[in-house]
VOGU-3710 file (C-alpha; in Angstrom, 3 decimals, decimal comma):
1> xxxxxxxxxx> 111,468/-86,784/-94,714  113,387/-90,009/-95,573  116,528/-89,989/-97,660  114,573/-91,332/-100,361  113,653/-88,459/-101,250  114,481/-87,166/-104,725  116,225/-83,741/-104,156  117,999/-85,554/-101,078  118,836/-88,402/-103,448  120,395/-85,911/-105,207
11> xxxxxxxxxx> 122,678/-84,131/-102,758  123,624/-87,909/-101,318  124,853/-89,104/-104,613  126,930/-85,722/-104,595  128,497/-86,307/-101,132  129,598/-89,675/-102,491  131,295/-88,600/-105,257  133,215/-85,959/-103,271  133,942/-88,853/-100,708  135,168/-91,386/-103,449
21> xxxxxxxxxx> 136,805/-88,114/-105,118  138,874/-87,783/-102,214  139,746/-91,395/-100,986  141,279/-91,478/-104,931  143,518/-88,348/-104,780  144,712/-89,571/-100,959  145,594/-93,026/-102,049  147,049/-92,052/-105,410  149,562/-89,655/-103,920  148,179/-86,847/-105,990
31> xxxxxxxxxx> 147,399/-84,599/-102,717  147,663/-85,221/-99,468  146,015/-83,801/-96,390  147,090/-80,608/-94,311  150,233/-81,498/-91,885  149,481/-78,653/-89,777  145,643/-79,657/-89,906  145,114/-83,065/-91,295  142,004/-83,388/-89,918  140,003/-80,284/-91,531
41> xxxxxxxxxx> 138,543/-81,624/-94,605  137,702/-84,648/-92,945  135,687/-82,494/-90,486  134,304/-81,167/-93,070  133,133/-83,738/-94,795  131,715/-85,185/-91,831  129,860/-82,604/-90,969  127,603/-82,082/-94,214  124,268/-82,704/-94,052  121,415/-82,266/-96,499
51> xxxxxxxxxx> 119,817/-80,006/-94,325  116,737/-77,942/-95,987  116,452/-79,757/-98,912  114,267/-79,066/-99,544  113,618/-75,980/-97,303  109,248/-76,753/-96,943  107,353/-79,687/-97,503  103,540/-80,571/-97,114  101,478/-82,678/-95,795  98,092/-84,871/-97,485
61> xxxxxxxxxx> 95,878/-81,792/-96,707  98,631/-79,175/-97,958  99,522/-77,733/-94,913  103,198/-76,280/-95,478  105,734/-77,499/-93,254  108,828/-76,563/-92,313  112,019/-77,835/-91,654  112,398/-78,538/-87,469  114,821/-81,213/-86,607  117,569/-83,438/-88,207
71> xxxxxxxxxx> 118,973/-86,847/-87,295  121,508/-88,228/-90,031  119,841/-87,871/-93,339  116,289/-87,760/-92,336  114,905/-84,686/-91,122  111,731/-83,937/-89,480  109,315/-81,398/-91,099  106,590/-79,988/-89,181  103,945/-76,819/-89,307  105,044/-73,199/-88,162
81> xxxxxxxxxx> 103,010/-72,909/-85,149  104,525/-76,305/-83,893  108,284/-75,139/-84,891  108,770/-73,540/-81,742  107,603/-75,980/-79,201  110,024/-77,971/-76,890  113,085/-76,805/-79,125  116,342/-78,862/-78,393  120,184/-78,000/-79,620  122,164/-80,674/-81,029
91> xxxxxxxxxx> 125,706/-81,612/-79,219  127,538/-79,898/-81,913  125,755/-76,607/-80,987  125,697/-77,313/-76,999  129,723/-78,019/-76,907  129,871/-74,479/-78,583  128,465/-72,860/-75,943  129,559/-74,485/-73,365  133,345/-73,655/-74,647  132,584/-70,311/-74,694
101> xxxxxxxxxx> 131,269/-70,790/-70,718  134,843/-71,856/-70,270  136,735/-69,490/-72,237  134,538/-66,712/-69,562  136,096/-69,140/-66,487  139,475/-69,041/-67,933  139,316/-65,381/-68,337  137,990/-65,180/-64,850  139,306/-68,144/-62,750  137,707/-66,774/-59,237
111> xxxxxxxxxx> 134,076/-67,045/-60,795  134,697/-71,058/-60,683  133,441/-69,867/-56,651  130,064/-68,787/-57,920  129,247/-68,471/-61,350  125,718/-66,459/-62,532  124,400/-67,558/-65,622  121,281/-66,276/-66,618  119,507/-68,519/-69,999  117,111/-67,027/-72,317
121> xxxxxxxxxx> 115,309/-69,950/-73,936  111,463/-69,520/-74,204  110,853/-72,968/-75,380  114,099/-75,230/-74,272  113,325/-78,183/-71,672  116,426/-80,539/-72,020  119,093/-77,596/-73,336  119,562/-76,036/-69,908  120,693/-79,591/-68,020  122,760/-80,334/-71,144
131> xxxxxxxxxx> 125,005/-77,006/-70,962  125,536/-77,455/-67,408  126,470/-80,957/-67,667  128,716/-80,253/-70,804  130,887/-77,709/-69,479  131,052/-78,522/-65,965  133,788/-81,797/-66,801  137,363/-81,921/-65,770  138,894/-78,773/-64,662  135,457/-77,045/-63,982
141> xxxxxxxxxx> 133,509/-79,839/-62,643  133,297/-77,986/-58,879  131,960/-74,427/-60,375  129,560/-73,444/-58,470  126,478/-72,423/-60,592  123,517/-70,024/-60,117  120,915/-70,743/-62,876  117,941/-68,313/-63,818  116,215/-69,772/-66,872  113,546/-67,355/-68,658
151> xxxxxxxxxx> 111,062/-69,612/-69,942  107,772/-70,650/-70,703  105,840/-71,677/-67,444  104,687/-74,896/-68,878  108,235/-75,842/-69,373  109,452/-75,378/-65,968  108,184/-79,021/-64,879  110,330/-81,248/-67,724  113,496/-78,446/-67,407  113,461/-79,474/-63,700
161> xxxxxxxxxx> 112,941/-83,370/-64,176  116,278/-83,341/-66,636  118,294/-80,839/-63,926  117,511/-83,574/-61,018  119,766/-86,276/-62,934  122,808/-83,542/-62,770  122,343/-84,255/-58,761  121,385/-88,315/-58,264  124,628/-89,173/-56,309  124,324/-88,837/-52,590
171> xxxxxxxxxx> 126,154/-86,043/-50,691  126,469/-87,390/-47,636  127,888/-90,218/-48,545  130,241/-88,837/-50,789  131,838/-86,094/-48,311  131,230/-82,753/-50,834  129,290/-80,075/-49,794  125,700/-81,179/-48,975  123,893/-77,971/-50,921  124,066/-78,798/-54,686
181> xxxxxxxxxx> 126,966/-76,849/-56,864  123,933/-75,664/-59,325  121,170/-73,904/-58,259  118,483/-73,364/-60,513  115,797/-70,485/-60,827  112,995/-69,708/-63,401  111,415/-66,688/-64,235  108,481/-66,825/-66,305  108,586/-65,481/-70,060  105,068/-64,222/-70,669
191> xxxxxxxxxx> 103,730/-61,939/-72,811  105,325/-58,411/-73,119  108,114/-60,144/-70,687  110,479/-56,892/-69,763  113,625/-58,694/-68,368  114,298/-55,245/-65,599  110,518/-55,787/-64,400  110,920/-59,124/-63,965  114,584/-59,009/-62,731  115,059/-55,309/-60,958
201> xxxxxxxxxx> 118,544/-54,452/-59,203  120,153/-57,841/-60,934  123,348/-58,080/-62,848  124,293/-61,565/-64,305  128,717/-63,130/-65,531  126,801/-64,479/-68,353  123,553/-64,684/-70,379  122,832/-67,177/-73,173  120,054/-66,925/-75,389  118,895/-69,386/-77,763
211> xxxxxxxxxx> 115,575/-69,587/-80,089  114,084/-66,043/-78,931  113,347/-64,917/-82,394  111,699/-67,747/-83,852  108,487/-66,271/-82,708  108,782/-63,467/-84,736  108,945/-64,942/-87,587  106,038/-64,413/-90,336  105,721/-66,173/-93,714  104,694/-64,097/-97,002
221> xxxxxxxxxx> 104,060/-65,611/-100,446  106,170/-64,830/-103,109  105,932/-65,364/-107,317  109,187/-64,788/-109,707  109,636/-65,476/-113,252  112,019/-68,486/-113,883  115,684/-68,076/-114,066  115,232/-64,381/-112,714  118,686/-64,605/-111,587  122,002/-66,015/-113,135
231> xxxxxxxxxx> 124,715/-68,789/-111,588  124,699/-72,568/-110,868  123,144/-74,181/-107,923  125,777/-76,847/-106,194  123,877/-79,240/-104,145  126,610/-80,170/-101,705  128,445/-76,308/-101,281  125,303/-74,067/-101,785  122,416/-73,136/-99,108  118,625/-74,155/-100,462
241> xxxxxxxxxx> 118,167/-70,654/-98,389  118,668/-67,469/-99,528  119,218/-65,284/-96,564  119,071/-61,286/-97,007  119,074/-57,991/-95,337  119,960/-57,401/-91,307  122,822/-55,075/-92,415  121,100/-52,048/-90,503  120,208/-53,736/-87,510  116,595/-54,515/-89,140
251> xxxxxxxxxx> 114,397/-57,384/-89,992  116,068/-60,679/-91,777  114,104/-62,261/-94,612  115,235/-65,699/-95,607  113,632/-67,056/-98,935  112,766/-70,479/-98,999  114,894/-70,678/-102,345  118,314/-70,863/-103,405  120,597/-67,848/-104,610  121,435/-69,375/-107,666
261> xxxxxxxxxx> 118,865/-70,699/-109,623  117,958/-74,815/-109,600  115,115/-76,558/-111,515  114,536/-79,339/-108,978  114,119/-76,948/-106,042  112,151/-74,311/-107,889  109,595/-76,937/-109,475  109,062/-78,700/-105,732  108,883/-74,999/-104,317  105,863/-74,477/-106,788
271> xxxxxxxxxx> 104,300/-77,263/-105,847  104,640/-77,090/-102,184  103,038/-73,647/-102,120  100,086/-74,415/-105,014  99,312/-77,293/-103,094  98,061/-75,308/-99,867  96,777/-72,375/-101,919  95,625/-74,432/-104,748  96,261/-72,005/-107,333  99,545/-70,089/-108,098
281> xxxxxxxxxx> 100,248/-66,678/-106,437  100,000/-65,162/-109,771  96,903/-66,833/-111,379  97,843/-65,009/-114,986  101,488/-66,241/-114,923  101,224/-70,046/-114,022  105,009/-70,212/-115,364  106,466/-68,355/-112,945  108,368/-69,952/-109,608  106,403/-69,579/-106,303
291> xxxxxxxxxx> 108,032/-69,456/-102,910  107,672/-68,438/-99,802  109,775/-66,138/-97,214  110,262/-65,629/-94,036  110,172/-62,105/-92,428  112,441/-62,181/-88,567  111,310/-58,999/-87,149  114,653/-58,069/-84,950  112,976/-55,195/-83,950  110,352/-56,598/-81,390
301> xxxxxxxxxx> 113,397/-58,670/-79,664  115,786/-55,717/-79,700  114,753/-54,012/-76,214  115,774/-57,419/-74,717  118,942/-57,778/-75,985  119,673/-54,249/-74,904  118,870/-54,931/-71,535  120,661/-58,126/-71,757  123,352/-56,420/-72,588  123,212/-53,755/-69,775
311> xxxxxxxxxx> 122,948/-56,267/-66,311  124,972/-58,989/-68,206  129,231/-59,460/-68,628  128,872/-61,270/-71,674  125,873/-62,301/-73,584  126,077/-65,429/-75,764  123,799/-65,578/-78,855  123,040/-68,443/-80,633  120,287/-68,132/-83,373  119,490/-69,414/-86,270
321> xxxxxxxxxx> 118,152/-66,279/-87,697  120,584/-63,520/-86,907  123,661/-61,082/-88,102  126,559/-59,020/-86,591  124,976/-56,174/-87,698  122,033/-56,828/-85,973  123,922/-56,861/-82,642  125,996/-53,947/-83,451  122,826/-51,765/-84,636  121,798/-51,833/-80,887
331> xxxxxxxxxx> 121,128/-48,839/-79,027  124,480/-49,351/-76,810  126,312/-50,857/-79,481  128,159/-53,767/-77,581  131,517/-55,026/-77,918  131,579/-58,209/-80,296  134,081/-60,591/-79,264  133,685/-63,394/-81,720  131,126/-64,181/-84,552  130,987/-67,558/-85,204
341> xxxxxxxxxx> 128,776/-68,945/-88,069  127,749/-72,710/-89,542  127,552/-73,723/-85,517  125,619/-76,969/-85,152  125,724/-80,382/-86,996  123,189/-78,595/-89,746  125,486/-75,296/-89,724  122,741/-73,403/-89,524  123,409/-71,296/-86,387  125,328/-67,948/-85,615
351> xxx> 127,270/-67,901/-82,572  127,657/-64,522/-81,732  129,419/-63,323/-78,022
//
């Protein structure tokens, strides 16, 4: 989708303002930036993105698409099926990790000797050469890694053409060990995977997991009457997604709508979803606002994060579609060290560890 668009029009001429608001207050002398952070707002206004809007889109023969990739103020829209396939995380999201990789090694300097890292990503093919090569600079460039990547068997083949550029200089020439620092592994994620089958008698310093549960996502059609709800939609501060329930530990819906309610986003979420269907959802009501949600059934994933959690130190979590309470409603309740949310240059992730 090209920044053309009207409802991204929209939330550029927004950012703008806010930009030019700012550069007038600075130069002024009317406020001036945090001394002890001068550099927060800035951040922050670099890091906005019109990401989701809108949240679905279709294509000439009304398939609904949905949002699977950003670059700048384009983003890429494709169908659900295809949402999964040959996922990538941006830098923003892979630094994130990658610090928490090193606040493990600071924590426990002798594992720079032999580090066991085991990555849950189903679909991933560059994301696993990435981390290695992001946190493996300066002070932990030597760590020895062991690598066991559960994935997809048709992804092993590109995931091990990107890991063979972390190794093109020549060890014996260069006088360091001649077995590569990083050994990698891959254990194939089929269907009803069970991660102590597959693994028996292991124990892992560190699991990562990354796009597990966006194959349990479903999509269900929703009708409301307009203005159901009260508040003013901001384009620039507020979410086009409305993200509820996963306080128990359950399933996460996320509507395909804002909180608050918005004419522009409303009337294209209508015509998005009549435009596949080619009727409303409620035939007798044509008024009312149709939209669609999607259902994350937590459930289905949570036996592997359980075991995760049993043969692993720490587990690292980054999703797109998950809670604290989720993790906490386990079975063995694990310790949560840190919750981070709004990870990745769309801040649409949850870093959870």
């Amino acid at each position: 989708m090209l920044p053309t668009h009207p409802l991204r029009l929209r939330w550029i001429s927004r950012y703008l303002q806010e930009c030019e608001k700012l550069v007038g207050v600075i130069l002024s002398g009317e406020k001036e930036l945090s001394r002890r952070n001068p550099s927060f707002y800035l951040d922050w206004l670099r890091n906005l993105t019109p990401n989701q809007a809108p949240a679905i889109s279709s294509n000439k023969s009304g398939e609904i698409l949905f949002s699977s990739g950003e670059q700048a103020w384009y983003e890429e829209f494709s169908p659900r099926n295809n949402e999964i396939a040959g996922v990538t995380l941006d830098t923003h999201s892979t630094k994130r990790i990658a610090r928490q990789i090193i606040s493990y090694l600071e924590a426990h300097p002798y594992k720079s000797d032999g580090l066991s890292v085991l990555l849950v990503a189903p679909y991933a093919n560059k994301f696993p050469a990435e981390l290695i090569s992001t946190f493996r600079n300066f002070d932990w460039k030597d760590v020895k890694v062991d690598l066991t990547v559960i994935s997809k068997r048709s992804a092993w083949p590109e995931i091990a053409k990107f890991f063979d550029t972390l190794h093109s200089d020549d060890r014996m020439l260069s006088g360091s060990s001649i077995f590569p620092s990083c050994n990698l592994s891959f254990i194939d994620y089929g269907e009803n995977f069970s991660l102590i089958e597959s693994l028996p008698n292991h124990r892992f310093d560190l699991a990562i997991v990354t796009h597990l549960l966006n194959e349990k996502v479903t999509v269900q059609n929703y009708s409301e009457s307009p203005v159901s709800f009260g508040g003013v939609f901001r384009p620039l501060l507020d979410r086009p997604t409305n993200l509820k329930g996963g306080v128990s530990g359950g399933a996460i819906s996320i509507l395909m709508r804002p909180n608050k309610p918005d004419v522009m986003l409303e009337t294209w979420s209508t015509h998005v979803v009549r435009s596949q269907r080619l009727k409303p959802i409620a035939p007798a009501q044509p008024e009312n606002t149709d939209f669609l949600e999607l259902r994350v059934n937590f459930e289905e994933s949570a036996k592997l994060f359980i075991d995760l959690h049993n043969v692993c130190h720490w587990v690292i979590t980054l999703e797109r579609h998950i809670s604290r309470q989720q993790i906490e409603a386990l079975e063995i309740s694990p310790d949560i060290l840190s919750v981070e949310e709004g990870v990745g240059s769309s801040n649409n992730f949850t870093l959870i560890v």
